[in-house]
C-alpha positions in Angstrom: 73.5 81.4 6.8 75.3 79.7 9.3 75.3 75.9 9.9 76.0 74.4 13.7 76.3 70.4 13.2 74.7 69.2 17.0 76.1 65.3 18.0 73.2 65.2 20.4 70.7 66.8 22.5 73.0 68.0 24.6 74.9 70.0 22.1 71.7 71.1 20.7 70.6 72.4 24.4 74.3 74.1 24.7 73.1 75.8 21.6 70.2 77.4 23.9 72.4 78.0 26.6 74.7 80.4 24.1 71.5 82.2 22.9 69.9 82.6 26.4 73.4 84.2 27.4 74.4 86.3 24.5 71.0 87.9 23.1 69.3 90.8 24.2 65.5 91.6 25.1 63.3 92.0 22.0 64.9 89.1 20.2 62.9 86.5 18.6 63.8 83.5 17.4 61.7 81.7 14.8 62.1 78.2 15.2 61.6 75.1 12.4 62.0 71.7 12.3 60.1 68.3 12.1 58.6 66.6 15.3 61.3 65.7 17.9 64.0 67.9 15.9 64.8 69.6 19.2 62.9 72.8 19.3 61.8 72.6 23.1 65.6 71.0 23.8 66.7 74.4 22.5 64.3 76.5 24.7 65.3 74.6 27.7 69.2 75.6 26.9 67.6 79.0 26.5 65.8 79.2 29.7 69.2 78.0 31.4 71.3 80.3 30.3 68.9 83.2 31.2 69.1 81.8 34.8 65.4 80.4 34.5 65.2 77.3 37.2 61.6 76.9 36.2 60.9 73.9 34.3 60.5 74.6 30.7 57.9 72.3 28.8 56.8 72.2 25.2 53.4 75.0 25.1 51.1 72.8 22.5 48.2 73.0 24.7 48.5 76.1 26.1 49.8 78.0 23.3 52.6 80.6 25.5 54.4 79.9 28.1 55.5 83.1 30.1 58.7 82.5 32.1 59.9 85.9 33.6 62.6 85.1 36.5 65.6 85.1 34.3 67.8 87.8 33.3 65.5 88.8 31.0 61.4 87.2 30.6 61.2 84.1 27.5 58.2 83.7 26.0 57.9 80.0 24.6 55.1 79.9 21.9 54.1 76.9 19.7 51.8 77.5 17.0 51.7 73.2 16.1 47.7 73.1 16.5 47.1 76.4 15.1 45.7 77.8 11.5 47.5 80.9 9.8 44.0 82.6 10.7 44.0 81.8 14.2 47.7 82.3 14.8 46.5 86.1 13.0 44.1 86.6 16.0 46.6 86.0 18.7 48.2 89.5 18.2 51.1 87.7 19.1 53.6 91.0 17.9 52.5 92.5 21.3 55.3 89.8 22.5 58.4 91.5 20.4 56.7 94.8 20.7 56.6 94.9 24.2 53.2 95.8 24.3 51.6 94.7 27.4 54.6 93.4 28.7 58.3 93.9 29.2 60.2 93.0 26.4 62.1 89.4 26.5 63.2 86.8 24.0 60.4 85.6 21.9 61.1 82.0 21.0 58.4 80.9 18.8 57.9 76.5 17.6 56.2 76.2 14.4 57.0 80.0 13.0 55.9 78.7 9.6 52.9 79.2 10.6 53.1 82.9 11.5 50.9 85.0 8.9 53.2 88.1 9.5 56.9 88.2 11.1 58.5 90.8 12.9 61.3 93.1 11.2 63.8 91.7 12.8 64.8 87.8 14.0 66.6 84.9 13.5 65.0 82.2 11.9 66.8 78.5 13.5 66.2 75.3 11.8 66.6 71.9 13.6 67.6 69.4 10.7 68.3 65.9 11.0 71.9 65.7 9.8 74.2 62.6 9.9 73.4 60.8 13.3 73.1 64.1 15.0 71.2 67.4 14.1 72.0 70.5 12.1 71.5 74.2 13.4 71.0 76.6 10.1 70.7 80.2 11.5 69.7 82.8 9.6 69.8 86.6 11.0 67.1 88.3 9.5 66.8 92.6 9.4 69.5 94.0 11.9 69.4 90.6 14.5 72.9 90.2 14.7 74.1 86.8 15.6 77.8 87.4 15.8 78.1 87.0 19.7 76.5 83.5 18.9 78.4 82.3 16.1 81.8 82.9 18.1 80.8 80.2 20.2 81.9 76.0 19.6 79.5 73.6 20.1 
């Protein structure tokens, strides 16, 4: 596990930035953290460092946001209002599959609620941490995360 301490929201949108610019298509990042932790913040510094000029907003309502002018297409999901069972019936692998469409970086809010994950992804907590915020990234199957973890934030 690795641990990023963010001073603000603006470090915590840098973080974004780093992981827009560093990972490749077919990534997915499973984010966690309690309401206003930063998890759209992070998407945001995402969507800017793929070169998306698009404004990025939180999905709740409408479930996936497709943003596909960048470098690479993001696919911003938030599964907040959804059950396990209906999150099930979204099929929602066809994003880091690339089935249906061309493969991107899958950045998923409220991945807790995800019945089934994909083989590989790093899984990003947003933790309230001593006046700022605390990344805790952990790569999981072969997501490597060393081109992020070079980088000060």
């Amino acid at each position: 596990m690795t641990k990023i301490f963010l001073v603000d929201s603006d470090a915590t949108r840098s973080l974004g930035v780093t992981l827009g610019q560093s990972l490749s298509a077919g990534s997915v990042i499973l984010l966690e953290g309690e309401l206003g932790a930063g998890k759209t913040t992070l998407v945001q510094g995402i969507g800017e460092g793929l070169g998306i000029t698009a404004p990025i907003v939180s999905p709740t309502f409408t479930l996936i946001n497709e943003y596909t002018e960048g470098r690479i297409p993001l696919y911003h999901l938030d599964l907040y209002r959804l059950e396990s069972s209906e999150v099930e019936a979204l099929n929602l692998e066809s994003y880091w599959e690339g089935i249906e469409m061309p493969l991107g970086i899958v950045a998923i809010e409220w991945a807790e609620r995800l019945p089934y994950l994909p083989l590989a992804y790093l899984r990003l907590r947003l933790i309230y941490s001593n006046g700022g915020r605390q990344a805790e990234l952990i790569a999981v199957g072969e997501f490597d995360i060393s081109p992020i973890t070079g980088e000060a934030i």
